[in-house]
KEDO-351258 format. One record per residue (C-alpha): residue number from 1; residue in one letter; x, y, z. Coordinates in steps of 0.001 Angstrom, whole numbers, plus 500000, padded with zeros to 6 digits. Last residue first. Layout:
# residues N
> NUM/A/X/Y/Z
...
END
This chain:
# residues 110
> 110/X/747007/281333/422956
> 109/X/748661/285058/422644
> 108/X/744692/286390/423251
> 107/X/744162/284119/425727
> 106/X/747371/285589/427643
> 105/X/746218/289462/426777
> 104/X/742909/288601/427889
> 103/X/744148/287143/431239
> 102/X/746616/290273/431968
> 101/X/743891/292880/431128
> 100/X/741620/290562/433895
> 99/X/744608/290842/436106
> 98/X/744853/294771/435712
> 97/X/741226/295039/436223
> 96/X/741160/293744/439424
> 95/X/744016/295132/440386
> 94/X/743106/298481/440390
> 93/X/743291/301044/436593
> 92/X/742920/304355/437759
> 91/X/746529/304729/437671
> 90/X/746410/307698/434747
> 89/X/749386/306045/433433
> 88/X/748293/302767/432963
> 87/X/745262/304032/430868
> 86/X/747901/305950/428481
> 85/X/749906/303298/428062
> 84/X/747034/301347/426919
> 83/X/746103/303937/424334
> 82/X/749479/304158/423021
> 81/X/749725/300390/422527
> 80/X/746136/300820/421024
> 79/X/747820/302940/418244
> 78/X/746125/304777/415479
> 77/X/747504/308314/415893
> 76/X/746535/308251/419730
> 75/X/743255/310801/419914
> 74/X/742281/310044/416391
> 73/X/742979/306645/415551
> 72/X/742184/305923/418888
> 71/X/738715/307394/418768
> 70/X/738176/306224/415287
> 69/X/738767/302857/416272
> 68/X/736540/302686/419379
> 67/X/733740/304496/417330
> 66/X/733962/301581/414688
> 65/X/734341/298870/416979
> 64/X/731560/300193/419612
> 63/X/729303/300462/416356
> 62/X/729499/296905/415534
> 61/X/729524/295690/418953
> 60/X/725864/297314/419488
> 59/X/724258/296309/416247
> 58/X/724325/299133/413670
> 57/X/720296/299872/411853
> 56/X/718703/300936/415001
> 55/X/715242/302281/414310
> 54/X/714101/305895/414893
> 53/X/710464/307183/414985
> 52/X/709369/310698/413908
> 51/X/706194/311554/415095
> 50/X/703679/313946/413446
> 49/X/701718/311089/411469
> 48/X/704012/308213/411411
> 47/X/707782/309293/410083
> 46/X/710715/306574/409461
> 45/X/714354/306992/411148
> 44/X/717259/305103/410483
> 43/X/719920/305272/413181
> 42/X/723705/304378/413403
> 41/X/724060/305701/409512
> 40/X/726319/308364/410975
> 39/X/724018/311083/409818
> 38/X/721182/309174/411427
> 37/X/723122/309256/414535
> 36/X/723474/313354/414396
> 35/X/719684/313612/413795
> 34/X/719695/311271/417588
> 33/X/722138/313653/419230
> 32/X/720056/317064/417827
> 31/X/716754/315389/419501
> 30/X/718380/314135/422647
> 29/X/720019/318000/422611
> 28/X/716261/319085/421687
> 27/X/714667/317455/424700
> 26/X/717438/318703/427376
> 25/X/719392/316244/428577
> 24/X/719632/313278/431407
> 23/X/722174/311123/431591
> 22/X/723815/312252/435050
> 21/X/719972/311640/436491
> 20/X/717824/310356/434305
> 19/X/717206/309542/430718
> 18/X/714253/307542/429913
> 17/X/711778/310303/428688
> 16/X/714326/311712/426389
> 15/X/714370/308394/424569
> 14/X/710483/307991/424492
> 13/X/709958/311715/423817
> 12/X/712967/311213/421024
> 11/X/711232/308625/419347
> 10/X/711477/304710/419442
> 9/X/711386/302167/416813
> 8/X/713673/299198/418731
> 7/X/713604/299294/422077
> 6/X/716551/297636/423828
> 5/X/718862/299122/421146
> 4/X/717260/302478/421449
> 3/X/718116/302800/424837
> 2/X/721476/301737/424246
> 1/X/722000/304030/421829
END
């Protein structure tokens, strides 16, 4: 998506053309992924000649809310507690992060 967010009315050649290395995928798994966001109502899509071309139609925070939210609501029943908990059990989280979590959770309560 973010691909297609930086270049509005794109097709899959021009998506498929862009990923590289640990992104990249076969053309008609970019092809299936991008069908699958029109489902969603992430994508429209509009035909010229041969060429389908596919148009954004979900800004960028708007679909990380929804996707975050279904995530949690399906991987932790809803909670972000239990999400959190999660995170600081798998101790990837360093220091830095841990006082930035700590900062947004104080401007948060201000």
């Amino acid at each position: 998506m973010r691909i297609i967010w930086r270049n509005p009315q794109i097709s899959v050649k021009d998506v498929h053309s862009q990923l590289t290395g640990k992104d990249e995928r076969a053309y008609t798994t970019v092809q299936t992924y991008m069908e699958r966001m029109v489902d969603k109502k992430f994508l429209a899509k509009h035909k010229d000649g041969k060429v389908n071309f596919y148009i954004p139609i979900i800004a960028e925070n708007d679909m990380l809310e929804k996707e975050t939210n279904s995530f949690v609501e399906k991987a932790f029943k809803g909670s972000f507690s239990n999400l959190a908990a999660f995170l600081f059990d798998m101790d990837t989280i360093d220091e830095d992060d841990l006082n930035k979590l700590k900062q947004l959770i104080k401007n948060k309560e201000e």
